[in-house]
C-alpha positions as CSV (number, residue, x, y, z in Angstrom):
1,X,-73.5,37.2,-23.7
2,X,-75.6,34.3,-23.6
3,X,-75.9,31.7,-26.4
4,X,-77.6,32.8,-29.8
5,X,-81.1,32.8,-29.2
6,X,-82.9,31.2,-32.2
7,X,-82.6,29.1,-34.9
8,X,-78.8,29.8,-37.1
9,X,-79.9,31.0,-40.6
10,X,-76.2,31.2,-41.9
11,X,-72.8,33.1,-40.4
12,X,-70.1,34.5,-41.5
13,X,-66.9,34.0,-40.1
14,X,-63.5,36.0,-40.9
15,X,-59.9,35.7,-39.3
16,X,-56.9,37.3,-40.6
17,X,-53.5,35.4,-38.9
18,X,-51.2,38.3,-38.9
19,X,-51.6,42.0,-40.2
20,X,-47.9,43.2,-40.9
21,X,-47.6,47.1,-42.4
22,X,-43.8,47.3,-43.9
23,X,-42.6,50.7,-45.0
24,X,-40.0,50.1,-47.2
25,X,-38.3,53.3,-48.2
26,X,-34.9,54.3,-47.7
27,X,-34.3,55.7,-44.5
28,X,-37.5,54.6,-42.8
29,X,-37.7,55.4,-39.4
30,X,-39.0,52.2,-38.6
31,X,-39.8,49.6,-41.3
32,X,-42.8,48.1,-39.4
33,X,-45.1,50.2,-39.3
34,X,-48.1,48.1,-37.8
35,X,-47.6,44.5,-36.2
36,X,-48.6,42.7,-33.0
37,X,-47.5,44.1,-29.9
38,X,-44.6,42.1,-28.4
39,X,-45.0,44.0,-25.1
40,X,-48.3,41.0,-24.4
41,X,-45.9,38.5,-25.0
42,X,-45.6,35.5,-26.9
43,X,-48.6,34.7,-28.9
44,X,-50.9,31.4,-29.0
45,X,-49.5,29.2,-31.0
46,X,-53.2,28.9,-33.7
47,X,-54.2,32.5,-32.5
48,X,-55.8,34.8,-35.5
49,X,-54.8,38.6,-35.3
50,X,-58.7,39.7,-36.3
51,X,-61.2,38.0,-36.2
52,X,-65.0,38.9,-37.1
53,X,-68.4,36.9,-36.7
54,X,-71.6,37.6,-38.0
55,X,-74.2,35.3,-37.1
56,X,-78.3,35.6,-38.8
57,X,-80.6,33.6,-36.3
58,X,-83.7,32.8,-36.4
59,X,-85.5,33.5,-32.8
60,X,-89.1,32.1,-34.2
61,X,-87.8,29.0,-36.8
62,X,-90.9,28.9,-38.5
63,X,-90.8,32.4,-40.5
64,X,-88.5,31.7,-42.6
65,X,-87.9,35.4,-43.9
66,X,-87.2,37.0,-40.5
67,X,-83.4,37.2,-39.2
68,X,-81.6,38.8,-36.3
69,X,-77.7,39.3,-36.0
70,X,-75.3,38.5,-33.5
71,X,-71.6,40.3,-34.2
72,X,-68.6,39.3,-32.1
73,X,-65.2,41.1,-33.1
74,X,-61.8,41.1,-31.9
75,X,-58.3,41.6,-32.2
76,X,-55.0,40.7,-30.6
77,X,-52.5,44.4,-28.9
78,X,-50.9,45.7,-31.6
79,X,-48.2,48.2,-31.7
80,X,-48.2,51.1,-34.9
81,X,-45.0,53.0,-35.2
82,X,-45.5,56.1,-37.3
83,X,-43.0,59.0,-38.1
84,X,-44.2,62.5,-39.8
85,X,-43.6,60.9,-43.3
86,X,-45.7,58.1,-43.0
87,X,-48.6,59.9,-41.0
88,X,-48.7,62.7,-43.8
89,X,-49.2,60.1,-46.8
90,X,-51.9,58.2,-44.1
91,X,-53.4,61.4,-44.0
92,X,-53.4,62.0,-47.6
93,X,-54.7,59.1,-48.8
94,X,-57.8,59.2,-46.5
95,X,-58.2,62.8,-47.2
96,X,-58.1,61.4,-51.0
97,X,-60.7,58.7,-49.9
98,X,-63.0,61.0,-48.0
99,X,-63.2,63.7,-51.0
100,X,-64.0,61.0,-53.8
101,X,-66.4,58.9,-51.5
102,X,-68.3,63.0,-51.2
103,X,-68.4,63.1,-54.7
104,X,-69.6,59.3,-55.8
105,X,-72.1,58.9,-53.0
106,X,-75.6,60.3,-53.2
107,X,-76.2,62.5,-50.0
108,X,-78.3,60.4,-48.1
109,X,-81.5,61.7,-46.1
110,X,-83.5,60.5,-43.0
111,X,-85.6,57.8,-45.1
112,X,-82.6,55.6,-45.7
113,X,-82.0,54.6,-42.2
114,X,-85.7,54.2,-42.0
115,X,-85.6,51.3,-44.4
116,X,-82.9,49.8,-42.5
117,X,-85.0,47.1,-40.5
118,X,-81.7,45.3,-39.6
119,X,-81.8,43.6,-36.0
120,X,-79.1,43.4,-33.9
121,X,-79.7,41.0,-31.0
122,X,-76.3,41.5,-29.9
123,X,-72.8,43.3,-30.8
124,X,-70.0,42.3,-28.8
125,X,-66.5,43.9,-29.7
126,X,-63.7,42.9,-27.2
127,X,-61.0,45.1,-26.0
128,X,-59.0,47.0,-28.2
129,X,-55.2,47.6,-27.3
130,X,-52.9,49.9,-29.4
131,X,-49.4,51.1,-28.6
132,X,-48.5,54.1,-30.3
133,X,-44.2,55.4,-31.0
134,X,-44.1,58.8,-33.2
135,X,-41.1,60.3,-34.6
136,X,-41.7,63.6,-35.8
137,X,-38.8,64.6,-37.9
138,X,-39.0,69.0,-38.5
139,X,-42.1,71.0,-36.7
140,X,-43.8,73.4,-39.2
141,X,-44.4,76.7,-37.1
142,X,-46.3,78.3,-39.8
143,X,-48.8,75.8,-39.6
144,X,-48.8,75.5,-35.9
145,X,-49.6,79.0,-35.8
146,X,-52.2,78.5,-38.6
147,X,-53.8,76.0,-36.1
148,X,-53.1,72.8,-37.7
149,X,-52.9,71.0,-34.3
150,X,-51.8,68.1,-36.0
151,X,-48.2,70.0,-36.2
152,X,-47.7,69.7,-32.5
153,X,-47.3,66.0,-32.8
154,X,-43.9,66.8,-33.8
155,X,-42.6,68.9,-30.8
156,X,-41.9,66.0,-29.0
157,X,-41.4,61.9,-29.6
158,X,-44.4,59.9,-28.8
159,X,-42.9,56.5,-27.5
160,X,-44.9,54.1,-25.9
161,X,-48.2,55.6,-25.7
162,X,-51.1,52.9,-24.5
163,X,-54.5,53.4,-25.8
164,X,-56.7,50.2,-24.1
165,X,-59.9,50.9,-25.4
166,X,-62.6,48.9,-23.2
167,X,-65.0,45.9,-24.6
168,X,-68.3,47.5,-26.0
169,X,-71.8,45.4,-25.7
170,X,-74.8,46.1,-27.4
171,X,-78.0,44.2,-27.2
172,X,-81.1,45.0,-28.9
173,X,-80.4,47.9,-31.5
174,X,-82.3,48.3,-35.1
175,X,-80.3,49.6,-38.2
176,X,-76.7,49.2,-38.9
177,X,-76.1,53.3,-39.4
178,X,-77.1,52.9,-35.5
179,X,-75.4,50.5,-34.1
180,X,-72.0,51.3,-35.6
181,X,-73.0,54.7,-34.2
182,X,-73.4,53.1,-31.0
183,X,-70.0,51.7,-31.0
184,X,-68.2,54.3,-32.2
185,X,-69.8,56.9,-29.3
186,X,-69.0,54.1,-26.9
187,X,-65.5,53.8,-28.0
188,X,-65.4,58.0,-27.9
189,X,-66.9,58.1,-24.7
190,X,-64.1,55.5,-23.1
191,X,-61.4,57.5,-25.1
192,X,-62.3,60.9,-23.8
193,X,-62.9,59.8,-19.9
194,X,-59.4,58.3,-19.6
């Protein structure tokens, strides 16, 4: 993308140096469970794992009340090593998540992304690369048959598997329900053609 156009109302930066998930049972498969992928080398010496940038511009600088946004995110490969154990309390803990955020939020209707006059001038998320390993440790062929799908993770060992999930680019897109639509279908759309 080009350079912001417009005046810079204020911006938010955010980097996070290293993102390290330890599981620290006994008997852990593999104690790290999420860290920066090796396989990419050695890392820049001042590199940030994450990093996300909001930017508010002003494209007219004289009305002081109107404000676009300019979002760059990105991360550096990382590698997430999961066995059956650690995926099931994953699973549980969104599933948690998911049932209490139904309950506490207030079902929303089509007014509320209406009233959402947020402007994106431009989204830019760069590449996203994740190496998956997966250890199941017993299959369930009761719930297989049941069709939990999620069962036939553990027929075989995952190891190695390369998810590179292309930069996504958005210019010009109102609300933020839409444009994290927007990113999310592109992201679906890259995931499902490869």
């Amino acid at each position: 993308f080009a350079a912001n156009s417009g005046v810079t109302a204020h911006r938010l930066a955010c980097s996070v140096k290293d993102i390290t998930c330890v599981d620290i049972t006994p008997g852990a498969t593999w104690p790290f469970v999420l860290q920066y992928d090796a396989m990419f080398g050695e890392r820049a010496p001042q590199s940030d794992t994450f990093t996300f940038d909001i930017t508010a511009v002003r494209p007219d600088a004289d009305a002081s009340s109107n404000v676009e946004y300019v979002v760059k995110v990105s991360m550096l490969p990382m590698h997430v090593k999961l066995d059956q154990r650690v995926l099931r309390l994953l699973l549980g803990v969104f599933r948690d998540s998911t049932e209490l955020s139904r309950v506490a939020i207030a079902p929303r209707d089509e007014t509320d992304d209406a009233s959402d006059a947020t402007y994106f001038q431009k989204i830019q998320v760069d590449q996203l690369s994740l190496r998956f390993d997966y250890c199941g440790r017993h299959v369930d062929i009761d719930a297989l048959r049941s069709g939990n799908l999620l069962e036939a993770l553990n027929l075989i060992p995952w190891d190695g598997v390369r998810l590179d999930i292309h930069p996504v680019r958005i210019s010009g897109i109102l609300g933020t329900g839409a444009a994290i639509e927007r990113v999310a279908r592109a992201w679906i759309d890259d995931v499902s053609s490869t």
